[in-house]
Backbone as numpy.savetxt, mean C-alpha at the origin, in Angstrom:
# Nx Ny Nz CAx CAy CAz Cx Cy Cz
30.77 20.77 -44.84 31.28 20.81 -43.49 30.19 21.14 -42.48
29.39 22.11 -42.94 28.02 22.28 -42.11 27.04 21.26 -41.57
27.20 20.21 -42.87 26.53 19.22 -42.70 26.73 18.26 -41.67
27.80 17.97 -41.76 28.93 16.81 -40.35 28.42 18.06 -38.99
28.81 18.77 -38.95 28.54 19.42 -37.99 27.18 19.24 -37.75
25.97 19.62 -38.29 24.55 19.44 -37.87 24.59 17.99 -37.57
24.80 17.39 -37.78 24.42 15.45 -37.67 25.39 15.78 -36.44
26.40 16.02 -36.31 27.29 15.51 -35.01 26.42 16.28 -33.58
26.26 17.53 -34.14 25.48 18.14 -32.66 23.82 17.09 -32.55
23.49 17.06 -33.41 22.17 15.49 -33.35 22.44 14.77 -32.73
23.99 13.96 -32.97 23.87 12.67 -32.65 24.00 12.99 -31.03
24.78 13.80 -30.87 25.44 14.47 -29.08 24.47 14.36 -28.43
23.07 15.11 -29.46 22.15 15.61 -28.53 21.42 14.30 -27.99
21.07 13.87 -29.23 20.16 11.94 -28.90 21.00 11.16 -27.77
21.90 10.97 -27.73 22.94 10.47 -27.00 22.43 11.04 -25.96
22.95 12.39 -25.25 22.47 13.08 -23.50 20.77 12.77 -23.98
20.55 13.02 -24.30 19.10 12.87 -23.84 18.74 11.23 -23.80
19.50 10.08 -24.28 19.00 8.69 -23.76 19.76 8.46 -22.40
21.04 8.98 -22.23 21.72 8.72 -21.01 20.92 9.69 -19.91
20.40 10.87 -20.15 19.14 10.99 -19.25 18.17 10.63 -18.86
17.45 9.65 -19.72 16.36 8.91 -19.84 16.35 7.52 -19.19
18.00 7.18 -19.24 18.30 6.00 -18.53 18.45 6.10 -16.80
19.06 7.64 -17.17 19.27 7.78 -15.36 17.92 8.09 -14.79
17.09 8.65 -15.28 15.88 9.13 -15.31 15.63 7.75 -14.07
15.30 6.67 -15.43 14.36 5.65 -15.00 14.97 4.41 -13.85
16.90 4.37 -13.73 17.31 4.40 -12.65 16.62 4.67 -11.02
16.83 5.93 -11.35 16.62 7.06 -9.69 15.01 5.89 -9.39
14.03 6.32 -10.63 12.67 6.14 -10.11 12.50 4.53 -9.80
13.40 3.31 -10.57 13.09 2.14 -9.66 14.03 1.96 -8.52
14.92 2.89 -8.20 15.28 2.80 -6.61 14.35 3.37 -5.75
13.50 4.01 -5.91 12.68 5.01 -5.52 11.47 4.00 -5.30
11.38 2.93 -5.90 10.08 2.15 -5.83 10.40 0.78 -5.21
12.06 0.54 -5.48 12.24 -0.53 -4.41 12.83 -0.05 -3.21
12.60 0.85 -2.84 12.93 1.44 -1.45 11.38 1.67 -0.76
10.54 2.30 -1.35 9.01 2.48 -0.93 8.60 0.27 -0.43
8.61 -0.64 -1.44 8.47 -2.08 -1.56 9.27 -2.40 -0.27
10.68 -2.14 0.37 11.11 -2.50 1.05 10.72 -2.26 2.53
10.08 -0.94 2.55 9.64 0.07 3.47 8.72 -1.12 3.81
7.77 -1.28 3.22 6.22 -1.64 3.17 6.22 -3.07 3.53
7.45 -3.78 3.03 7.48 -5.00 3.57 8.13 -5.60 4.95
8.54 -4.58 5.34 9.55 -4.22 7.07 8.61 -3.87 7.82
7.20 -3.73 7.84 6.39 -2.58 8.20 5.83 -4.13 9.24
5.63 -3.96 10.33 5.00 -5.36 11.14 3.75 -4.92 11.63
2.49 -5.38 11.33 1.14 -4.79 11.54 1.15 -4.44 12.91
1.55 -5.85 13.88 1.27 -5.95 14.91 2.08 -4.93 15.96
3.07 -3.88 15.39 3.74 -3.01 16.24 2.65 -1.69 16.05
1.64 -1.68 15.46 1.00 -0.32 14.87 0.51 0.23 15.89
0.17 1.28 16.48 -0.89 1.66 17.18 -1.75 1.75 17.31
-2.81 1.27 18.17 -4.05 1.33 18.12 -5.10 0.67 18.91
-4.20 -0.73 18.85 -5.37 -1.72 19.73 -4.43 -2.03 20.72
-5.68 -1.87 21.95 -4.88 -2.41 22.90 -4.39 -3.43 22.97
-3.21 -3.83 24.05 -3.05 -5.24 24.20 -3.45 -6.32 25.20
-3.24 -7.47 24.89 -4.13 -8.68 25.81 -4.93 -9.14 24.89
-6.28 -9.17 25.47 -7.10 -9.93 25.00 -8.03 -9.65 23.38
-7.58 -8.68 23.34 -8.17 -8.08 22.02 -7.20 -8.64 20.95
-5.95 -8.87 20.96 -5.16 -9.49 20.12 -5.30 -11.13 20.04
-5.81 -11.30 21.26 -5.56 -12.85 21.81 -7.03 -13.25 20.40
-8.03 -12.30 21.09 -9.10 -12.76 20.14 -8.82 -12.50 18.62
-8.51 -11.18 17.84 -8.16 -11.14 16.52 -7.41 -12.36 16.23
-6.18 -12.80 16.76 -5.56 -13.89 16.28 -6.57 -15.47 16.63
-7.29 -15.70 16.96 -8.27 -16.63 16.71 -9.60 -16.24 15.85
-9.91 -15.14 15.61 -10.60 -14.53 14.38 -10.27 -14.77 12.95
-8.61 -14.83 12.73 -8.14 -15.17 12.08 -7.78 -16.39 11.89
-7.82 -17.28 12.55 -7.90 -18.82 12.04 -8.91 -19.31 11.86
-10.28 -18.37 12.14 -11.41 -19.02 12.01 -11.95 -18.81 10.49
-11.29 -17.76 9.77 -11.61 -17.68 8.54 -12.42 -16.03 8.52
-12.81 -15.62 7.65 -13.85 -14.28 6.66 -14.57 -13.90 8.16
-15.61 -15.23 7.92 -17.05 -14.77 8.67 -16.47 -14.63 9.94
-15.35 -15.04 10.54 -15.05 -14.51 11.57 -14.33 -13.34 12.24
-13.93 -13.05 10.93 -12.87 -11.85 11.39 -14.06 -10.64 11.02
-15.04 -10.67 10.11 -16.19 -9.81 10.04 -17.05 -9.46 11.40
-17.55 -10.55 12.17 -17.95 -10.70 13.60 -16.98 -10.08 14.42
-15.79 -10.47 14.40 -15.02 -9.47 15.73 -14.98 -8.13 14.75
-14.76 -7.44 13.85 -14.50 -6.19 14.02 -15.65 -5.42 13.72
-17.02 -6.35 14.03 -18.33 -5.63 14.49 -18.44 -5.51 15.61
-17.65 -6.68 16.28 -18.10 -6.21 17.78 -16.67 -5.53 18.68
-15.75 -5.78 18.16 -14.68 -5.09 18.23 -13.42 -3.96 17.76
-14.80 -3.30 16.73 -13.89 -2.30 15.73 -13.77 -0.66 16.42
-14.98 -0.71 17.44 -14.73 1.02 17.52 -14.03 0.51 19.15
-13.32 -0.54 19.41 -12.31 -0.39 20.61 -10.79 -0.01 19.86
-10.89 -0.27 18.29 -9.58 0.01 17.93 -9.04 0.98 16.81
-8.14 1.55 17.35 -7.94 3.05 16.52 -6.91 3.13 15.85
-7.35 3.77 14.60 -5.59 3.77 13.08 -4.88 4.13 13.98
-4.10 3.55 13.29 -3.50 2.63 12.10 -4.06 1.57 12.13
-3.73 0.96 13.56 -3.91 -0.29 13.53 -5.26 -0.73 12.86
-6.45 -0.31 13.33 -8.14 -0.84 12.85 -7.79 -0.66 10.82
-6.84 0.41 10.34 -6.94 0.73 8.94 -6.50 -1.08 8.47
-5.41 -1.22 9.48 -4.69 -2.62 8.41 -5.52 -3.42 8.53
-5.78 -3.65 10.07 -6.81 -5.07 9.90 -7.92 -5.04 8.90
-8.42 -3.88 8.65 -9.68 -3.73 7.89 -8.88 -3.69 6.43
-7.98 -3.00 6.22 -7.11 -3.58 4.37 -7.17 -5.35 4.45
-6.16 -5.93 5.25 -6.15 -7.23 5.45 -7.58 -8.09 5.05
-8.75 -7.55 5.43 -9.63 -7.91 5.80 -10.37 -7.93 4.25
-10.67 -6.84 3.59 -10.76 -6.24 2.35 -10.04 -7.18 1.71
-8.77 -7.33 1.20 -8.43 -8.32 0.27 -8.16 -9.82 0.83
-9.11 -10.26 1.83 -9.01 -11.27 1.67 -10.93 -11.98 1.40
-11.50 -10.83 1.54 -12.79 -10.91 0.97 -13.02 -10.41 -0.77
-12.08 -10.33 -1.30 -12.04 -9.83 -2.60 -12.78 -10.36 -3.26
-12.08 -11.82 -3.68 -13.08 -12.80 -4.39 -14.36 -13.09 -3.95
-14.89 -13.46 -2.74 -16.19 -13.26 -2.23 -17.15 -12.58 -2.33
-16.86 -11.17 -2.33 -17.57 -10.00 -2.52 -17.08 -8.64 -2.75
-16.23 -8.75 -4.01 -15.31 -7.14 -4.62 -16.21 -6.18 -3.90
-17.74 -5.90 -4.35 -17.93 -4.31 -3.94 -17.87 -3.95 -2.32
-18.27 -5.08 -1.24 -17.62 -5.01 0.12 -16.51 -4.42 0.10
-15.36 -5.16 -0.59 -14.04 -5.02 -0.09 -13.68 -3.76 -1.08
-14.31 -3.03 -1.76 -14.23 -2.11 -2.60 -14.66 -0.78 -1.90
-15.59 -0.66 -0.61 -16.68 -0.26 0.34 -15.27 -0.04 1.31
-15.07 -1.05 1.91 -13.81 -1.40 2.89 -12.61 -0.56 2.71
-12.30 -0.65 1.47 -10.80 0.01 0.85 -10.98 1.82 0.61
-12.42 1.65 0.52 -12.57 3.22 0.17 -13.02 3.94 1.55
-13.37 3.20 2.21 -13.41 3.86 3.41 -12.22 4.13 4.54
-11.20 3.24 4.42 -9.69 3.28 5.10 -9.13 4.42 4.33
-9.79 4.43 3.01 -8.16 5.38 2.41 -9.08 6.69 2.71
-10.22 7.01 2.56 -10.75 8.30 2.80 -10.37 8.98 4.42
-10.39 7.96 5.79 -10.02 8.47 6.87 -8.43 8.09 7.13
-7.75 7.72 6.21 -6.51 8.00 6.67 -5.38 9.21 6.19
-4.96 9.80 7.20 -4.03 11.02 6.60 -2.91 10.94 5.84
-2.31 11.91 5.36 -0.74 11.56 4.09 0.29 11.14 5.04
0.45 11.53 6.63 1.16 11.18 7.43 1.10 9.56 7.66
0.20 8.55 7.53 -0.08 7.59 8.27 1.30 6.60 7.82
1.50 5.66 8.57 2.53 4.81 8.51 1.77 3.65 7.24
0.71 3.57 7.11 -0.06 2.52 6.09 -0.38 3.19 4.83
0.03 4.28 4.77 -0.23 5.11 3.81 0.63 4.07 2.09
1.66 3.93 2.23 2.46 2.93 1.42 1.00 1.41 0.85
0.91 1.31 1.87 -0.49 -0.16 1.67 -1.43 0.20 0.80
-1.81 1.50 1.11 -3.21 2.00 0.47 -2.69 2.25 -1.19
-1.30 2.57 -0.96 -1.43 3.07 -2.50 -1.01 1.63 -3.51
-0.05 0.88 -2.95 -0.12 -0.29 -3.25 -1.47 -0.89 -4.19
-2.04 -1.27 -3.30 -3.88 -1.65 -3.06 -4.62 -0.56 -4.16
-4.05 0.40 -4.48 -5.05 1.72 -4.85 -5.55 1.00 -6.03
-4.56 0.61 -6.89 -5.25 -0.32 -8.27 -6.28 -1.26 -8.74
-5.72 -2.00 -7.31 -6.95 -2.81 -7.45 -8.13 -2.77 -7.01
-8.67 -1.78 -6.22 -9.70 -1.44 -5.81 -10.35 -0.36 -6.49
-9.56 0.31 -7.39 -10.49 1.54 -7.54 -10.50 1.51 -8.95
């Protein structure tokens, strides 16, 4: 009789502890498609930082011009613009020079995530990104 009894409190126990393990891992992918959803609602162009007019007018023709051009404006146009906003363009910027030149965009990525705070609204991007850069 001892015996049924030890196996039955086993089996009880294996049992709560997989239905914990299930809720466990529940909670944490709502938890990760809620962060994914965050991050994808997130619109660069509302960020703060750069002024507006002509500084946008030009980034968005920087950007159709390709790499070497968006490198040229935010040499000559990077200390007019302040995080958030300068962090994304410069992430943006970083993985789309990846293949070209990883340790640049490796340079790039480590320098956004070092000056940005736990508060920042891009904070979600960086950690995203954290993998593949580091």
């Amino acid at each position: 009789m001892t015996k049924l009894i030890s196996i039955f409190i086993v089996v009880v126990v294996v049992f709560c502890g997989w239905q914990l393990f299930k809720y466990w891992e529940q909670v944490q992918n709502e938890e990760e498609n809620k962060k994914k959803a965050e991050a994808a609602q997130m619109n660069p162009a509302n960020l703060q930082g750069m002024p507006t007019g002509q500084l946008e007018q030009s980034y968005q023709q920087a950007l159709q011009h390709g790499n070497a051009a968006i490198r040229t404006w935010l040499k000559t146009y990077g200390d007019a613009i302040q995080d958030p906003r300068k962090a994304w363009i410069e992430l943006d910027f970083a993985v789309a020079i990846t293949r070209e030149d990883p340790t640049e965009a490796r340079k790039i990525f480590k320098a956004v995530k070092d000056r940005t705070p736990a508060s920042s609204p891009i904070l979600p991007r960086i950690k995203q990104l954290e993998k593949t850069y580091e």
